[in-house]
C-alpha positions in Angstrom: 115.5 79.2 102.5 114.3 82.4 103.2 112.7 82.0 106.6 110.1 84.4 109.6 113.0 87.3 110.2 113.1 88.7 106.6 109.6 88.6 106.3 108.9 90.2 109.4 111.7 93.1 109.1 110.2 93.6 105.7 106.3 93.7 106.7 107.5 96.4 109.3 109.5 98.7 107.7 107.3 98.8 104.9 104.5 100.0 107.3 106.6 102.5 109.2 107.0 104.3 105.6 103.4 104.7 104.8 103.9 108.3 106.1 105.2 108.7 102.4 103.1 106.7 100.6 104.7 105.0 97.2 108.6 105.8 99.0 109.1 102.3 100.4 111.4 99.4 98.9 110.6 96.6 100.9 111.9 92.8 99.6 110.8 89.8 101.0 107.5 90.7 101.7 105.7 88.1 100.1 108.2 85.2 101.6 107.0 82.2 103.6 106.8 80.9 107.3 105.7 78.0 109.0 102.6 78.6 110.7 102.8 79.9 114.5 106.1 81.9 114.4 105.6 85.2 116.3 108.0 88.3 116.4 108.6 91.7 117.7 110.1 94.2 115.7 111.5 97.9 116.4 112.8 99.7 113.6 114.7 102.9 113.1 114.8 105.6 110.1 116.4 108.4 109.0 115.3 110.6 106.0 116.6 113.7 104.9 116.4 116.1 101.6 114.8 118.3 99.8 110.8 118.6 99.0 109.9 119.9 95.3 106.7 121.8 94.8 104.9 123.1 91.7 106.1 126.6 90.4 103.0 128.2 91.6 103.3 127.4 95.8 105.4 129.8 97.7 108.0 127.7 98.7 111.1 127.4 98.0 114.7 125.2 99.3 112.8 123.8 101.7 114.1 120.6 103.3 113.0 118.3 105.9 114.6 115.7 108.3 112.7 112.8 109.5 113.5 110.6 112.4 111.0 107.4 111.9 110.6 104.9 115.1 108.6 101.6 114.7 107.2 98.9 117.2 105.6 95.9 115.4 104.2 92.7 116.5 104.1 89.9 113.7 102.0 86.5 113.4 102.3 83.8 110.6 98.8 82.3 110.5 96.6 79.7 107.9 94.5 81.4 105.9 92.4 79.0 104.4 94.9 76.3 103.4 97.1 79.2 102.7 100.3 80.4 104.5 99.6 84.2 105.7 100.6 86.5 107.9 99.3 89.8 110.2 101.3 92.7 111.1 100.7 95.5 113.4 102.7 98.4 113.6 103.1 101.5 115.9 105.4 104.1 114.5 106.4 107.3 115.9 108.1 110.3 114.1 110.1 113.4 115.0 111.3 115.9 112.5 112.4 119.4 111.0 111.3 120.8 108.0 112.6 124.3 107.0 112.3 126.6 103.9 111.3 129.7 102.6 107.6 130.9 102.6 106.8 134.0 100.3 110.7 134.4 100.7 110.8 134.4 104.8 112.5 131.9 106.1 110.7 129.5 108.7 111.6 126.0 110.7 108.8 123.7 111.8 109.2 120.8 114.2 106.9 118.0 115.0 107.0 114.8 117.2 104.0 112.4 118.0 102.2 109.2 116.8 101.8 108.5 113.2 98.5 106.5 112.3 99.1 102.6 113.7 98.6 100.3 110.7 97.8 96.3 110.3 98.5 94.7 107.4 96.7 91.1 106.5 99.2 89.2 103.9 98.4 86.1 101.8 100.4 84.0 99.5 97.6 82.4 96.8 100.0 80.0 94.8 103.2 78.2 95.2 102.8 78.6 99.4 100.7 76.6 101.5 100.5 76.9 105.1 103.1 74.5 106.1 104.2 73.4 109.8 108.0 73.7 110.4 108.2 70.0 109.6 106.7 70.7 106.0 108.3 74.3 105.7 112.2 72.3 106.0 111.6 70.9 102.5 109.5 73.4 100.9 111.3 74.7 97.9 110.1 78.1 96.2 109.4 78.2 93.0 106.7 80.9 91.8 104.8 82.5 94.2 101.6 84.9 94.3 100.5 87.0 97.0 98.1 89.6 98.1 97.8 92.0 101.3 95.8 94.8 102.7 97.3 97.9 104.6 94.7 99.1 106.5 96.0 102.4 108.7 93.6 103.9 111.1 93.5 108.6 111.7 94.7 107.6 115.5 98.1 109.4 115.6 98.5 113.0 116.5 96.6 115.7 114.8 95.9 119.3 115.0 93.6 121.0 112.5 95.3 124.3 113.3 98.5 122.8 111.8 99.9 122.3 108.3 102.5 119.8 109.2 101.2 117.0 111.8 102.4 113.5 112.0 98.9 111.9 112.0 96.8 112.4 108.7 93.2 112.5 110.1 92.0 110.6 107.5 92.0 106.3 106.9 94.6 105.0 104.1 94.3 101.7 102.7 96.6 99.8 100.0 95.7 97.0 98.3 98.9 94.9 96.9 99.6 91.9 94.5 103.1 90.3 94.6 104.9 87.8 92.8 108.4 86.4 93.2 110.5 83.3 91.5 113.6 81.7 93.0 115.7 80.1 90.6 118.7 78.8 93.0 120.2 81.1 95.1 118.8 84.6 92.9 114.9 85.9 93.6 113.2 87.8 91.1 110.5 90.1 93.1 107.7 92.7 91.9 104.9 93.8 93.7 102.2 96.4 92.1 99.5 98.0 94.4 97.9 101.6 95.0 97.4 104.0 98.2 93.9 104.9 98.7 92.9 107.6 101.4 89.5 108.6 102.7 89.2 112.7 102.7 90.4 114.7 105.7 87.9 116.9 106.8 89.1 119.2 109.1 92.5 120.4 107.4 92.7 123.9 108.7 88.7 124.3 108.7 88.4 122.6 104.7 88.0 119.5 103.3 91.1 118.1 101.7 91.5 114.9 99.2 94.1 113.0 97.5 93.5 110.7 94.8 95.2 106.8 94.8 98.9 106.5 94.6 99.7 103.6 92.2 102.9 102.1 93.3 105.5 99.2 92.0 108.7 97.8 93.5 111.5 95.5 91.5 113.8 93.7 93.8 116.5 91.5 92.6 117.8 89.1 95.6 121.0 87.1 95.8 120.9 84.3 99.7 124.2 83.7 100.2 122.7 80.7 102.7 119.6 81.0 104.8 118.5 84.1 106.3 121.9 85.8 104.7 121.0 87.8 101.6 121.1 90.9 99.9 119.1 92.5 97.8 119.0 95.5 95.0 115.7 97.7 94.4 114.3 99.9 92.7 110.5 101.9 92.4 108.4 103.4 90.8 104.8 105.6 92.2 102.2 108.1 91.0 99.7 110.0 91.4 98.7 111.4 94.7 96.6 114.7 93.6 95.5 116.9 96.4 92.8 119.0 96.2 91.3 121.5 99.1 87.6 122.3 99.0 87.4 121.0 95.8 89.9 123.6 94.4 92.8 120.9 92.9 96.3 121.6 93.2 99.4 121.4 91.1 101.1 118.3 93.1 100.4 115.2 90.7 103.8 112.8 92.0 105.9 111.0 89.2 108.7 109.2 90.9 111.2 106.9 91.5 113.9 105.5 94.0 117.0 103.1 93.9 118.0 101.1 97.3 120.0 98.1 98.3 118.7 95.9 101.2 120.6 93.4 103.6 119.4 90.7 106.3 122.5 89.1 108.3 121.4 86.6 111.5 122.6 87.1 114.7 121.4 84.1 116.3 118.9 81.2 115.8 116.1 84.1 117.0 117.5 87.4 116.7 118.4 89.1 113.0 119.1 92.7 112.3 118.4 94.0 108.6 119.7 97.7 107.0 119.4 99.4 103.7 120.0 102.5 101.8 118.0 104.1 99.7 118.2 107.5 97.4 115.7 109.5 94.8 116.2 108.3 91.5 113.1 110.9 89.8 111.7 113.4 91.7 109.0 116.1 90.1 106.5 116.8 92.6 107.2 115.4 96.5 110.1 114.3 98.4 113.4 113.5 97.1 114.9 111.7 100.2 118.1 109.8 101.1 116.7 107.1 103.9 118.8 104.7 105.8 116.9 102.2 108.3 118.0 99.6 110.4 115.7 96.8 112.4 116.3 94.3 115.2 114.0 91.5 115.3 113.5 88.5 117.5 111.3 85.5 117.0 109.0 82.9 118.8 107.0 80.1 118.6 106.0 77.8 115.5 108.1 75.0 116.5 111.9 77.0 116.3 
């Protein structure tokens, strides 16, 4: 049974990536709790590699190193009848990103607050909200979900800047989910799309980006509960900027490959890592990312 610590690793992580929207592989994120469980979450990534432009922009081996920091708070709730959950996340970045500009070399660092996200999560078949006396005996079968990310232009911004590690602008995501458990293997995909409201003060113009369609495969083997592993794989495009209504040449077609694990420490305490690498890269960033999360729970009757 895949229980409130996977879920609310997953949930977290995957918001602490939306600085690189389509990137994340997140299983589990449709899984079910009983109603009440609480948890607080920090979560730690690394990324580093290489950014690919078009032929036309004036940059060239540039590379960029991202450290990714993420405080989340986590609530299973009844929605309707239906089990649910809200997450909110604060994430903080620091990085380097280096390269060559017109063929002079130049290093850029930034630290601050990325844009705090919440993200409202609801399973629509094959999960009712259950109490922890229901939830022992529930056993998955299909499931469909939905959730909202809803990320809010509060982290730090400077119009003067290129490179800042707020976005000045709201993001949204819409996501449907599905998932079947036959015995101890889970069969996961998720399909959804980043949307983002224009920025209008990037360097004194207007700047847009169209929807990011996004889809995750994740193929899960529990060893017993709250013990499992799990190997993914995604796929995103889109992502067109344009600045002042002058488009550029940075239309996304990727991919990524990663493997996921969730081992307990305790009855409320669970750590989860993975690994992930570009798979197809054209346009965007072609990073290896490793991430690690501590998690402990409360409430709902554990």
């Amino acid at each position: 049974m895949r229980t409130a610590p996977q879920l609310c690793l997953s949930v977290i992580i995957l918001l602490g990536a939306r600085t690189l929207p389509g990137q994340q592989l997140e299983p589990q994120a449709y899984s079910v709790s009983p109603v009440g469980v609480n948890a607080a979450v920090f979560a730690f990534s690394t990324m580093d590699g290489d950014l690919s432009f078009a032929p036309t922009v004036p940059l060239e081996n540039v590379t960029t190193k991202l450290n990714l920091f993420n405080f989340g708070y986590f609530r299973s709730i009844n929605f309707f009848g239906r089990s649910g959950s809200i997450t909110a996340i604060l994430p903080y970045t620091e990085g380097t990103t280096e390269g060559l500009v017109s063929g002079e070399f130049q290093r850029v660092r930034r630290s601050g607050l990325r844009d705090p996200a919440v993200r409202l999560a609801v399973n629509l078949h094959g999960a009712p909200a259950m109490a922890l006396k229901d939830f022992a005996s529930f056993q998955q079968k299909w499931i469909v979900g939905a959730s909202l990310v809803v990320a809010a232009p509060l982290g730090q911004y400077d119009p003067a800047r290129l490179i800042n590690t707020g976005t000045n602008r709201w993001s949204f995501k819409p996501e449907i989910g599905v998932s079947r458990t036959i015995k101890r293997w889970t069969l996961e995909f998720a399909g959804g799309a980043w949307l983002f409201t224009p920025n209008n003060n990037f360097m004194g113009r207007k700047r847009t980006q169209k929807p990011i369609g996004a889809g995750q495969i994740h193929v899960i083997y529990t060893f017993k509960p709250r013990l499992w592993l799990s190997f993914d794989t995604n796929f995103y495009t889109g992502g067109r900027t344009s600045v002042d209504g002058v488009p550029g040449q940075d239309l996304q077609r990727n991919s990524r490959l990663g493997v996921t694990g969730s081992i307990p420490l305790a009855k409320r305490h669970s750590i989860k890592a993975a690994f992930s690498d570009g798979a197809r890269t054209t346009i965007g960033a072609d990073f290896h990312s490793i991430s690690l999360a501590y998690q402990f729970i409360w409430g709902g009757g554990l």
